[in-house]
Steps between C-alpha positions, in 0.01 A plus 500: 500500500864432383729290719806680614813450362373258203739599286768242365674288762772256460515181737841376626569113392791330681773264307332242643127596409626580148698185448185284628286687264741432208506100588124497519440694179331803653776785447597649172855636649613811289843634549518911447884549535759571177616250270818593630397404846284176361827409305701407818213327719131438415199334685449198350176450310423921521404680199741827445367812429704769618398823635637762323298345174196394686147465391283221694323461155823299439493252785373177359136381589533387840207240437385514851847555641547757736768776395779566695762685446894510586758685449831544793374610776112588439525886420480429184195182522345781678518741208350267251244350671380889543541573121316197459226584732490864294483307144190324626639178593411345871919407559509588844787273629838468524792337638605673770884572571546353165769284363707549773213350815495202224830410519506580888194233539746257312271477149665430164613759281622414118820666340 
């Protein structure tokens, strides 16, 4: 028997989840939005990758990292970690309310 609803799911990290998984070394952070976006304000330490030329073949190995991605609010985290999930990759998290619930917690951002 299948299990309902086993389709792809993606889990909601807070800033403050993300940011301890970063210090510890367990969270590959990938940032989805434009370079035009990424140009102004980045998450420090995130790999960028944005959407509109993504392919989650491209995201470095996490070597036992969890993925999680970013972009401004978390439409767009959402997005990838879905076209992830469809390339065959198990990315199901992201950062939710994006940049803008990291700087609202407080956390770092670089420019």
């Amino acid at each position: 028997m299948s299990e309902q609803g086993a389709g792809p799911r993606v889990r909601d990290l807070t800033p403050a989840e993300v940011v301890r998984g970063l210090a510890e070394g367990r969270v590959l952070l990938v940032d989805v939005r434009e370079p035009n976006e990424t140009a102004l304000e980045r998450f420090p330490d995130a790999v960028l990758l944005p959407l509109s030329a993504f392919d989650a073949a491209a995201i470095p190995a996490p070597q036992g990292r969890e993925v999680v991605f970013a972009c401004r609010s978390g439409r767009r985290s959402v997005t990838a970690s879905l076209a992830a999930q469809e390339q065959g990759f198990a990315y199901g998290s992201h950062l939710a309310g994006g940049i803008l619930a990291w700087k609202a917690a407080g956390l770092p951002t670089e420019t």
